[in-house]
N, C-alpha and C positions, 0 to 999 in steps of 0.2 A: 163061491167058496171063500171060508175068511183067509185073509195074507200069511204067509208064516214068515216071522221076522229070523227064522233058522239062527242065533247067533252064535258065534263063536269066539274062543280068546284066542289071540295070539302074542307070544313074547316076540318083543321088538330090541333086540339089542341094541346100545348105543356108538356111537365115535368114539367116545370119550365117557369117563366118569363126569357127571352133571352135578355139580354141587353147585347150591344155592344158600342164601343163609337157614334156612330150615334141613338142609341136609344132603347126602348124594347118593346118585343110584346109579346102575350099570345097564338097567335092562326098563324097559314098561313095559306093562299089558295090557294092551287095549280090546275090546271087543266089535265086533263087528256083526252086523244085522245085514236083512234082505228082506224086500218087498219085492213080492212077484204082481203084475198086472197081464197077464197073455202073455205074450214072448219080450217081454220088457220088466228087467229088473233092477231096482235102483238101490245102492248099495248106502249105507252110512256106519260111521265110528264112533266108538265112546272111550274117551281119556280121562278114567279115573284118576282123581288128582287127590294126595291124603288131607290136602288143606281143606280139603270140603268134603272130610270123612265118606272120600269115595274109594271104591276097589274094583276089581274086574268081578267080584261076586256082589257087590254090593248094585252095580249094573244087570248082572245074571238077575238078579232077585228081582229089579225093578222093573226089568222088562214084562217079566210077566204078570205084572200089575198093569202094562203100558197097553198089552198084549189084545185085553179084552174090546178098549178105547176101540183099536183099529176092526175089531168084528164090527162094532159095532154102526161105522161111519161109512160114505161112501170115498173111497180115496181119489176121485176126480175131485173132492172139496178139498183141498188141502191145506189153503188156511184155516177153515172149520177144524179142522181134526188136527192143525197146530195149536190151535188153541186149545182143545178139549185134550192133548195131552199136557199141558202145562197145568192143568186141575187134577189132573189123574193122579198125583202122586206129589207131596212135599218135598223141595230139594230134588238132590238127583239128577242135577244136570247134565251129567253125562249119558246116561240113559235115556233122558228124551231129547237131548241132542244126535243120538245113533238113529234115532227113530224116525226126528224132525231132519234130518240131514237123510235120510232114504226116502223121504216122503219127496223131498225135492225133486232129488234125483229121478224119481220116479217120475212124477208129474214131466218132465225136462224132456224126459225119453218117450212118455206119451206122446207129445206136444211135438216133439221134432226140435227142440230151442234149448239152448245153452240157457245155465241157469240165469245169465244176469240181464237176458230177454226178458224174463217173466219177471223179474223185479225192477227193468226198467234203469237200467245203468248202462253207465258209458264204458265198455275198456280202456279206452285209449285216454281216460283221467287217472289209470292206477296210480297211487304215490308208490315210491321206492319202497321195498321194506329193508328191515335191520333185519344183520344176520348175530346170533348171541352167542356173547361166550361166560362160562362158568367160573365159577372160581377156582383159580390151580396154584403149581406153583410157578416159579417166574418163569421158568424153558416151556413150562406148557402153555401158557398162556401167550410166549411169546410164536410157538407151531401153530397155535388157534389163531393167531391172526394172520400168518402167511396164509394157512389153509381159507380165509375167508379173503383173500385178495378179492373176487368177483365182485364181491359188494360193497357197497360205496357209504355202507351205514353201518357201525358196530353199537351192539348192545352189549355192556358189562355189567354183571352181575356181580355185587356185592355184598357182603353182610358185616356182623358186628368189629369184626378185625380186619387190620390188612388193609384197612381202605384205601390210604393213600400208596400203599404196596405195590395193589394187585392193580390197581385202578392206574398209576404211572409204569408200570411193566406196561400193559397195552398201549400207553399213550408215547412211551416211546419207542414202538414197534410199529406207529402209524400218527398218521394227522390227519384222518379217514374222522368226520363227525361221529362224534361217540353221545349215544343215549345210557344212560345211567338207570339199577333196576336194583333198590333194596332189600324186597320182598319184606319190610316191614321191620326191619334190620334194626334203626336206627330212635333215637328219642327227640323230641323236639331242639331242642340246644345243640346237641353234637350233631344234628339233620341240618338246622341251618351254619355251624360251622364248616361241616364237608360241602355242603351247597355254593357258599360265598367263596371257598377254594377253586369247586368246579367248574363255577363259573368264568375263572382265568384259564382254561383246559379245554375250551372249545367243545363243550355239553350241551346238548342241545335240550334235553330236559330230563326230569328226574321222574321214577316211576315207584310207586309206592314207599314215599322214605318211612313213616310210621306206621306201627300197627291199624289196624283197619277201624280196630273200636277207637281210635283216641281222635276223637271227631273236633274237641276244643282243641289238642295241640296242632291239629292239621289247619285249622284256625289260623291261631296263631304264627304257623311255619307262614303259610301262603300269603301272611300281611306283609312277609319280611323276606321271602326267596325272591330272590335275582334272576331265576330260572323257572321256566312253567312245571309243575306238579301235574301227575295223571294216578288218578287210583285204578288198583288193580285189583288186590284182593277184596277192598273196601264196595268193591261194586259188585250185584249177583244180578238183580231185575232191574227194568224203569224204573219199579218203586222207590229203590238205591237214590236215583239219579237228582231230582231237587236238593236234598240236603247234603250232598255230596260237592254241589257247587258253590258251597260255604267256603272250603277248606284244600278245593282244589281246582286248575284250570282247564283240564280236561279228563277220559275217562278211557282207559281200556278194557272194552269188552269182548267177552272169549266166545264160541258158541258155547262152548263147553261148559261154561259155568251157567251164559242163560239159558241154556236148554234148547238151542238149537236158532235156526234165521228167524222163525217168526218171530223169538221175545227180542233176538237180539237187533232185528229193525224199529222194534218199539223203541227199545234204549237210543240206538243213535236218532231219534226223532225226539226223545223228550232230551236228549244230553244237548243237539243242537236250539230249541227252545230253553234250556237253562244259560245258552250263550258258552258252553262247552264246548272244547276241541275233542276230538272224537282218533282214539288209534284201536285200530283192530288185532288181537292179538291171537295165542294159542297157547295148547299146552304141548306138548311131544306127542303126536300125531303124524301117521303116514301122509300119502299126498290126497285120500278122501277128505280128512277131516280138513288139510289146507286149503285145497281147492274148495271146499265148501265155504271157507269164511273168502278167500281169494275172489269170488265173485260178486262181492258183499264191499271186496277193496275201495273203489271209483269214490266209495259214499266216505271214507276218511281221509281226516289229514296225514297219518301215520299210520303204517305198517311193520307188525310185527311177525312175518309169517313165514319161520323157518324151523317150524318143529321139523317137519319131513327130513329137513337135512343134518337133522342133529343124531338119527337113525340111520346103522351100519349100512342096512339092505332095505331098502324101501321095498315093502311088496306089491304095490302099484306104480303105473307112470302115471303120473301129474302134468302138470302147465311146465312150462321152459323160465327160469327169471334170465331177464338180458340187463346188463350190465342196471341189475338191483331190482329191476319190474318183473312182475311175476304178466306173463303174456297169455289172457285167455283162448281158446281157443275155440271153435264153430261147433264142437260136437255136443249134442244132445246133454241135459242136465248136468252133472258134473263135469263134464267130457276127461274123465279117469275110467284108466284100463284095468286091470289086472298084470304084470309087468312078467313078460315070458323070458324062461329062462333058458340060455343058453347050452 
């Protein structure tokens, strides 16, 4: 009988208002799928992001172009059928990410093994990750970083104002290493003016400061920054990844934009062949779509993986972070529950 990916949306309210330099939200919607195999069912999520003209219907619609791929495979091959959904449809990462992250899980639960058996990874090499905060005003900003006491790494999000504002509000509410994240905010000349500043601020490196297409001024910046550069939105596939290490020193890659573990093992394999440092990152995602890149951790030098926690009510339980490490655990594929409520 073919699989039913059954999916459905659901609104995930936030902590907080999330503003970024592209704008803020209160709520996402993400979708969620299921693949049945006998009494084994591996669950995955899609985090429709607007930066890659994705929605929760724009996922609904993809699926069922995704849908026919999985009649047609046998799902013990599952990196066959990772691959053969990365053809299936242009774009759209988050929808063959929902599909390629239940394909795992699936497989995980067949198998009897936590996902990061079957791809051959250490836990006990996790880097730390950053926990992030938005841009607010100065009392909020300065809540978001008592509330993020636990973690030993903060990421501050920036855009075109404010910078030295919002960006010394948090730095004088901690001495906690701070990573720095523009979302494309900034222009060559004032990118490396706030860089040469930050770099007296105890920054550990800076993430997407230019738009994604300005591939000469990323150039440019990275002859002259004091600090390591990582592109974010500038990266979608491997194919991304050569010319990318022009203009930058390393590469954040989401599942979610490459469409799930398979493409995104390809990327950290051709990023560390381009001599790239390698951070793992997300969009605002429950603890599936974390735990899915979470097992994926071992293989970066940074981690970014606190969407889960930037959501009111997680409606699954996840992995535990102890003071900053997210800690896998022995169960089967994702080793994520469904999170009972009291």
């Amino acid at each position: 009988m073919p699989p039913a990916l059954n999916p459905r949306v659901v609104e995930l309210p936030l902590r907080h208002a999330w503003t970024i330099s592209r704008g803020t939200s209160t709520s996402k919607r993400n979708v969620f799928v299921e693949l049945r195999s006998g009494e084994h069912v591996g669950i995955g999520e899609a985090a429709p992001n607007v930066r890659y003209h994705e929605s929760a219907e724009t996922v609904l619609e993809s699926l069922g172009k995704l849908a026919p791929v999985l009649d047609r495979q046998d799902l013990r091959y599952f990196r066959d059928l990772s691959e053969a959904l990365q053809e299936a449809v242009p774009g759209n990462g988050a929808a063959k990410a929902a599909v390629d992250i239940a394909l795992h899980d699936l497989a995980g639960k067949v198998l009897g093994a936590p996902l990061y058996r079957l791809i051959g990874v250490d836990p006990a090499r996790m880097p730390i990750t950053s926990f992030s905060i938005g841009i607010d005003d100065p009392e909020t900003l300065a809540r978001k970083v008592r509330e993020a006491e636990p973690y030993p790494v903060l990421k501050v999000k920036l855009g075109a104002d404010r910078v030295r504002e919002v960006f010394g509000t948090v730095r004088a509410a901690t001495s906690k290493v701070i990573r720095v994240d523009a979302n494309e905010a900034w222009r060559p000349e004032e990118a490396l003016q706030h860089i040469e500043w930050m770099a007296t601020q105890g920054v550990e490196l800076v993430e997407q400061p230019l738009p994604a297409a300005d591939e000469e001024g990323a150039k440019w910046l990275k002859a002259r920054s004091p600090l390591p550069l990582v592109a974010d939105e500038a990266l979608i596939r491997a194919s991304d990844v050569p010319r990318l290490a022009e203009g930058y020193h390393g590469i954040n890659v989401k599942l979610q934009k490459a469409g799930g573990i398979r493409e995104t093992l390809r990327i950290i394999d051709v990023a560390r062949a381009c001599g790239l440092k390698v951070m793992i990152g997300c969009m605002v995602e429950t603890s599936v779509g974390i735990a899915a890149a979470a097992h994926l951790g071992p293989l970066a030098d940074w981690l970014d993986l606190d969407g889960n926690l930037l959501i009111a009510e997680d409606p699954f339980q996840g992995h535990p972070v102890v003071e900053g490490r997210i800690q896998l655990g022995d169960g089967p594929g994702l080793g994520v529950e469904p999170r009972t409520r009291a």
